[in-house]
N, C-alpha and C positions, 0 to 999 in steps of 0.2 A: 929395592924393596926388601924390607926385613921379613920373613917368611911369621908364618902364623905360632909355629910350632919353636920357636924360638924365640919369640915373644912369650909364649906360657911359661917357657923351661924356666928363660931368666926370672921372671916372678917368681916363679916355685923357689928357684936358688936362693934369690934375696928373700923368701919367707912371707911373701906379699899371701894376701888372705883374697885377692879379688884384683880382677886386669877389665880394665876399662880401656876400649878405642873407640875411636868417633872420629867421622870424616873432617879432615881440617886441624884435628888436636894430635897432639904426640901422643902416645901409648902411656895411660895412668893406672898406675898400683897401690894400692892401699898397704900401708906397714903401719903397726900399730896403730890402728884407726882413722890415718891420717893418708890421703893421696899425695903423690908424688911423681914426677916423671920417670919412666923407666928409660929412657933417652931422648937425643931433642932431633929428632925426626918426626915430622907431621906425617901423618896416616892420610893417604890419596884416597876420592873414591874407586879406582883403580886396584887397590891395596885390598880393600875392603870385598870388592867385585871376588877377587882370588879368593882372598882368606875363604867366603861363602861356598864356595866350589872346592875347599881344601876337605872345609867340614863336613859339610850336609849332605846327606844320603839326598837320592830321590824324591822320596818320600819328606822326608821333612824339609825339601824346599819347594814344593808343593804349598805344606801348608804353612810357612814363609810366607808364599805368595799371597794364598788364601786368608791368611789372618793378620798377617802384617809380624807375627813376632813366633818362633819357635825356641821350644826349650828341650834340650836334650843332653847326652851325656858324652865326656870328651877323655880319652886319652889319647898323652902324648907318644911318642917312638922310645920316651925316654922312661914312661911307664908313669908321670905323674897323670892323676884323674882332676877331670874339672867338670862341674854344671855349667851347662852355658845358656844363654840367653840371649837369641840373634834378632835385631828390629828392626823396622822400616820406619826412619823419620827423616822426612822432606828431600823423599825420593834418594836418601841413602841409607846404608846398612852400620847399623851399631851393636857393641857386644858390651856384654855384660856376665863375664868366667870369674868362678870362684872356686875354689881350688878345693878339691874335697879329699878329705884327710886320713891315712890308713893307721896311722900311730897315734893312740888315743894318750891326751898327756896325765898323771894322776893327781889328784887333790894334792899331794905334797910336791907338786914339778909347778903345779896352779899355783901354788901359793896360798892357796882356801885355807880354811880355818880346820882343822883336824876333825871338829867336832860335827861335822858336814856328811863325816863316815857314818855317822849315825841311823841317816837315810838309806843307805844301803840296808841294811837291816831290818828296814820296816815291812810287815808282811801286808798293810794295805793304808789305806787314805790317800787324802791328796795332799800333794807338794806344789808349792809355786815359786820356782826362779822366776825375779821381777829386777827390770831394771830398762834404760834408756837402749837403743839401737845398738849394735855395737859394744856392749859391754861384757861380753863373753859369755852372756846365757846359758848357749848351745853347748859352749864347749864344759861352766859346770857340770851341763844334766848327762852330758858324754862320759864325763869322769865320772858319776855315780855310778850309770849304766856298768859302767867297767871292772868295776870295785862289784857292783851284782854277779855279772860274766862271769869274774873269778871265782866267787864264796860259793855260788849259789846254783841249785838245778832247777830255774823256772824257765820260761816261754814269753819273753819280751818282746814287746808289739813298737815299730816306732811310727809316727806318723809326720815327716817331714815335709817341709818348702824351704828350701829346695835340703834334700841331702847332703851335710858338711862332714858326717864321720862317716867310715864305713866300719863297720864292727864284725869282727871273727868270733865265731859261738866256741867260747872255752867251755865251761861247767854249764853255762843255759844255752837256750835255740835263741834265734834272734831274728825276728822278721822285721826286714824294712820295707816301707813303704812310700813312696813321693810323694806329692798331689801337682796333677798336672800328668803325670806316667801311668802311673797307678793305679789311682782313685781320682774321683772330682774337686771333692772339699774335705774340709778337716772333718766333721760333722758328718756327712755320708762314710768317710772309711771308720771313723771311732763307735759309730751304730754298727758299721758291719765286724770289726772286731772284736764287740763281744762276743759275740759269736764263735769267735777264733782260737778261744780258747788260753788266750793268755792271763801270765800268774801279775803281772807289768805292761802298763802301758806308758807309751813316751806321746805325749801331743807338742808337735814344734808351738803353736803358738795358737791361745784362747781368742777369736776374732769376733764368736757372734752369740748372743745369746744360747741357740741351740747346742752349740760346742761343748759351752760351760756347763748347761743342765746336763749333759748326756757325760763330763768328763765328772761331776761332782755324784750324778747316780752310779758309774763305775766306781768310785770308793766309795761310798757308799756298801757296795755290793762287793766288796771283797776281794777287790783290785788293788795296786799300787800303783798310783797314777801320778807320773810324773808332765810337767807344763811348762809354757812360760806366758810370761804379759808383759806390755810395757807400760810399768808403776816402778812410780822411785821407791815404796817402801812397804811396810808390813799394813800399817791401817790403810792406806791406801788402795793396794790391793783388796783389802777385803771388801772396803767401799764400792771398789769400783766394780766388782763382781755385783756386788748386791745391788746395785744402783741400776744393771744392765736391765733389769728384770723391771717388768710393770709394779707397781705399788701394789697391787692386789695378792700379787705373788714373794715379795719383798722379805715379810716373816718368816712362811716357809723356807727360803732360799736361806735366811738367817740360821734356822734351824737345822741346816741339811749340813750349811758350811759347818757350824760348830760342831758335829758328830761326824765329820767327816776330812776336816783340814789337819795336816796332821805340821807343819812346818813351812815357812817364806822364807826363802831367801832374797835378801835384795841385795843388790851389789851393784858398782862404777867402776872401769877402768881409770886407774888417776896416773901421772907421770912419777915414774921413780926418779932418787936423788940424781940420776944420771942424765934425767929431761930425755933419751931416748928410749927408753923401754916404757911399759908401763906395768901397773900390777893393781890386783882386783880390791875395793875397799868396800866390804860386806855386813852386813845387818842376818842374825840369824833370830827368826822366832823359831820356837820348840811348842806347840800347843800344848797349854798344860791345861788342868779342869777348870782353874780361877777363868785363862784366855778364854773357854767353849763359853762361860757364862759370859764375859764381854757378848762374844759375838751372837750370841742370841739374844741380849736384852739391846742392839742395836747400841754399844760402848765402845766401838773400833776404837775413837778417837784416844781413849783412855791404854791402849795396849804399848804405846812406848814405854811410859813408866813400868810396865808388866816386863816389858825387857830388860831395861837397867836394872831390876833387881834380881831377873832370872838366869844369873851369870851361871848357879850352882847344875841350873837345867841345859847347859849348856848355848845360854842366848847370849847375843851381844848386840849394842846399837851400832849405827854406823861411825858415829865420834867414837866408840867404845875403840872399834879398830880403828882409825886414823890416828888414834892417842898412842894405838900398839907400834903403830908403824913407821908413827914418828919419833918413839924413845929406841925405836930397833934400829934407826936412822936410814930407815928404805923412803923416805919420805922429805921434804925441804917443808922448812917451818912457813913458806908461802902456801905450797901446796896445803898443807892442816889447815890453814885461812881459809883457802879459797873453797875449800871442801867440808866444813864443819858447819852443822845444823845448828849448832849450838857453841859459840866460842867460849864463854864462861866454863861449861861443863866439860870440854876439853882442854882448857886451858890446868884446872882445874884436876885432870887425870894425866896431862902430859908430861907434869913437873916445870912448864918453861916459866921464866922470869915476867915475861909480858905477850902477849898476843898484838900489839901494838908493832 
């Protein structure tokens, strides 16, 4: 039997972001977005029975029992930290560890677009990192956080599911919070944190109407409110915000975004020229006054083109960057194909002979 604690390491080692076992399957790791076996020995319910006894206090296997799944927090002998996620399905025990991170990477280790630094600077509104599952979200809005830490002497608020960075207070204080440890929902701890007196809030992720209103009247109210969602893009995101909302409320919620949005990023992880790593292909809106009129006369639809021409404000579309990173050669002329919104108008910016 391969011990518990040696199954975490090796993932940490190889870099893996998340360790999946299940009674019957080999031990699965996820490396760049993609699972893979971490060896070819099947995990016994035997195997499983231990590992639960290696982990769990008392007390959380208790309510194991009691609820069928617990969540808590893991480090190894070897000092790497993991979230974990232990469950009951058909009468055996599954895991679900993600490896939670003490070296936060920066926007120029990310790859992100420079002009990204810009958010750190801003003294309130809201921001929305938007993109698919998996796309690195978390770990943008951790680089900004960081880039704030450094410059800056505020009181940032995070409110995560589950915890992936852990952040050291340089120049600001830094309070983190889970949901599930800490607090109940997103929505109960970001109502209890105004309160708290922060100059920054972080919401891991916009889920329900209440969220929204209470994350959008924080900027509003002289917060910097940083989020995420899952939208592939800028008009999208603002649709799908405004959309969440009854129609009676629609306008207003219109009116609140535009005096209050300050920047979207969207962003994909796509395969580099090496087909083993990947790196992030990003969409930046900059709200400028033209965009707050869009979005209050209900014009989302219309805010791409507001992009393609707002290069000087620091925007870019997302063929904008796949064009950069395919003439920088971080990119295979497949991958621009398969990833381009628009092939004329990258084809167009990329300089190639044919997209064919």
């Amino acid at each position: 039997m391969m011990n518990i604690n040696e199954i975490l390491l090796q993932a940490a080692e190889r870099k893996a972001s998340d360790v999946h076992i299940g009674v019957g399957h080999v031990p699965m790791i996820r490396i760049n977005g993609e699972l893979q076996p971490l060896n070819n020995r099947k995990t016994s319910a035997q195997d499983t029975i231990s590992y639960v006894q290696i982990l769990l206090s008392g007390v959380q296997s208790k309510i194991l029992s009691e609820k069928g799944q617990v969540d808590f927090a893991y480090q190894t002998p070897n000092g790497y930290s993991y979230r974990m996620n232990v469950f009951r399905y058909r009468d055996y025990y599954g895991f679900a560890c993600r490896l939670v991170h003490h070296q936060i990477p920066t926007i120029a280790q990310l790859e992100l677009p420079q002009q990204i630094e810009k958010i750190a600077k801003m003294q309130s509104g809201l921001v929305i990192v938007a993109g698919p599952t998996g796309c690195g979200k978390t770990t943008t809005i951790a680089s900004i956080v960081d880039v704030i830490n450094t410059t800056r002497r505020l009181h940032i608020l995070t409110i995560e599911d589950p915890i992936e960075y852990i952040y050291q207070d340089k120049m600001s204080m830094i309070t983190q919070r889970e949901i599930g440890r800490d607090c109940n929902n997103f929505y109960e701890a970001l109502h209890a944190g105004l309160r708290q007196d922060p100059d920054v809030i972080v919401v891991g992720e916009l889920r329900d109407l209440e969220t929204m209103q209470t994350a959008i009247t924080a900027a509003e109210t002289g917060h910097l409110v940083l989020v995420t969602l899952h939208t592939r893009n800028a008009q999208q995101t603002i649709e799908r915000i405004i959309d969440v909302f009854p129609s009676g409320q629609q306008q207003q919620i219109r009116f609140q975004m535009a005096s209050s949005l300050n920047a979207v990023i969207s962003q994909r992880l796509i395969p580099r020229m090496d087909e083993v790593t990947r790196i992030p292909a990003v969409e930046i809106l900059f709200v400028t006054p033209a965009i707050r009129t869009l979005i209050r006369e209900g014009k989302a639809h219309q805010i791409n083109s507001f992009i393609q021409t707002g290069r000087r404000n620091g925007m870019q579309t997302i063929d904008d960057h796949l064009s950069y990173l395919f003439k920088k050669g971080s990119i295979s002329l497949e991958t621009l194909k398969q990833y381009t919104t628009d092939e004329d108008y990258v084809f167009s910016k990329s300089g190639t002979m044919s997209m064919e």
